[in-house]
C-alpha positions as CSV (number, residue, x, y, z in Angstrom):
1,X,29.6,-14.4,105.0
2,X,33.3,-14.6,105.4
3,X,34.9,-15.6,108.7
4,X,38.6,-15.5,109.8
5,X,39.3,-17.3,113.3
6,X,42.1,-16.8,114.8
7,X,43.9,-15.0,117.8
8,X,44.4,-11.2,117.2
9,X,47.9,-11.0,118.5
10,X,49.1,-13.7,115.7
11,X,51.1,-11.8,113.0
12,X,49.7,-14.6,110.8
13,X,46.6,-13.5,111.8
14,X,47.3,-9.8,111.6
15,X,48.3,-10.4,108.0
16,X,45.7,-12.0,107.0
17,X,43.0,-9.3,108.5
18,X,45.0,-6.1,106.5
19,X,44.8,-8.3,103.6
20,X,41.1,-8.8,103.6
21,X,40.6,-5.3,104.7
22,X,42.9,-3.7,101.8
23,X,40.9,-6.2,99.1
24,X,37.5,-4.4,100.4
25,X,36.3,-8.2,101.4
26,X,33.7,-7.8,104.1
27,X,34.7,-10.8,106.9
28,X,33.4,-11.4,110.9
29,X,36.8,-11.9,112.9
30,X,36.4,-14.5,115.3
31,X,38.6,-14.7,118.3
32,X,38.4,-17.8,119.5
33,X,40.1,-17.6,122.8
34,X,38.1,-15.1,124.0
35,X,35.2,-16.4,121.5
36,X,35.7,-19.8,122.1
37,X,35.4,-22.7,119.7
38,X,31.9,-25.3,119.4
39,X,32.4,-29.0,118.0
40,X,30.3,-28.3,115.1
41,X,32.7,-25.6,113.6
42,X,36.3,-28.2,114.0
43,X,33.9,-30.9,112.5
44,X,32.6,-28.2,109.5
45,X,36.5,-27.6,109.2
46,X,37.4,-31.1,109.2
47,X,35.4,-32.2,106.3
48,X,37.7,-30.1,103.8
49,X,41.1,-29.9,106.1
50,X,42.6,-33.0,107.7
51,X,43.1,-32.9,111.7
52,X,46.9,-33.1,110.8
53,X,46.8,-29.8,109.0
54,X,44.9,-28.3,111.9
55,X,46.9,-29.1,114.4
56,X,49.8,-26.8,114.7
57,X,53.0,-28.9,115.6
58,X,55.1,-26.2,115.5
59,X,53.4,-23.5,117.6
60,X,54.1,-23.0,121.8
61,X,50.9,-24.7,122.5
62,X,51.6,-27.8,120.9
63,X,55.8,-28.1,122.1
64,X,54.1,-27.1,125.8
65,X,52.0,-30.0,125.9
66,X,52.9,-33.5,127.7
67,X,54.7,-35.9,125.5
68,X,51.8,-38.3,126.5
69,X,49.1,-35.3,125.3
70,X,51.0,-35.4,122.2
71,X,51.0,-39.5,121.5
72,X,47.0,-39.4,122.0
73,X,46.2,-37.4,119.2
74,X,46.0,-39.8,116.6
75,X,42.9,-39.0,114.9
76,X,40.2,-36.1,114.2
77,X,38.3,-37.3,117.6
78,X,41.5,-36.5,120.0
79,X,42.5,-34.0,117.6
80,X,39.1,-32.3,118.2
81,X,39.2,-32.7,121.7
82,X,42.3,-30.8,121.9
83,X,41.5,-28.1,120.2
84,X,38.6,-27.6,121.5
85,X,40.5,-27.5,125.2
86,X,43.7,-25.6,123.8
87,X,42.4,-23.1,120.9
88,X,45.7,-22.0,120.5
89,X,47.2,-25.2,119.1
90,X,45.2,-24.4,115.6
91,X,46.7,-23.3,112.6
92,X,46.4,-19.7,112.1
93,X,44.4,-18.2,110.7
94,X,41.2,-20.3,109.5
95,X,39.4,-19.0,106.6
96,X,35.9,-19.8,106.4
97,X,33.1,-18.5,103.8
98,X,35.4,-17.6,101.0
99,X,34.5,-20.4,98.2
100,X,33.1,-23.9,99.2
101,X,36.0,-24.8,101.5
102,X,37.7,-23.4,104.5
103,X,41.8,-22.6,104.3
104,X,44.0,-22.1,106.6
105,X,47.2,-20.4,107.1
106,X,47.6,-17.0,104.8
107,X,50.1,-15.7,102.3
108,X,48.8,-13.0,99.8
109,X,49.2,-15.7,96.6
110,X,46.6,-18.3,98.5
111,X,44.1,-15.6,99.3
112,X,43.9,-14.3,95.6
113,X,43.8,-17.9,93.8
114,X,41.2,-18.1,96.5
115,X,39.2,-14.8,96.1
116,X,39.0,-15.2,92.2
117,X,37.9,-18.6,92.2
């Protein structure tokens, strides 16, 4: 079973879904801001993806955030933590099912090496 997480109103996110749905791969969307997130699925995602490709530096959530929020993410525990209290600081979208590991992020080239593997 495939899964995408992700917020719906991320064009990222958006991309990704079409994609999926145009390559007739069956996939569960997760929204996880409305869905929420467990420790058990960050910790699944952080055996194959580092907490540093996880966290998205570049998104609102992340440039909202206290400078001193910021310096105490220094490893996959505070990393975790924070994602699990701000969803929306994740990379989007994460790709979970497709093959052994979980991706994140989408362009169409990624998603084909990954669904002909």
């Amino acid at each position: 079973m495939i899964t995408l997480y992700g917020i719906p109103n991320c064009d990222t996110v958006k991309k990704a879904r079409v994609w999926l749905a145009d390559q007739q791969h069956e996939f569960t969307f997760h929204d996880f801001k409305k869905q929420g997130l467990d420790a058990r699925t960050v910790s699944g995602w952080l055996q194959t993806l580092g907490w540093e490709v996880l966290v998205n530096k570049k998104g609102t959530t992340w440039r909202g955030l206290p400078d001193e929020r910021k310096a105490a993410v220094t490893d996959a525990a505070s990393a975790t933590a924070l994602m699990l209290e701000f969803p929306s600081v994740i990379k989007r979208p994460v790709l979970q099912g497709a093959g052994e590991a979980c991706h994140v992020g989408f362009s169409p080239d990624a998603y084909r090496q990954i669904f002909t593997k």
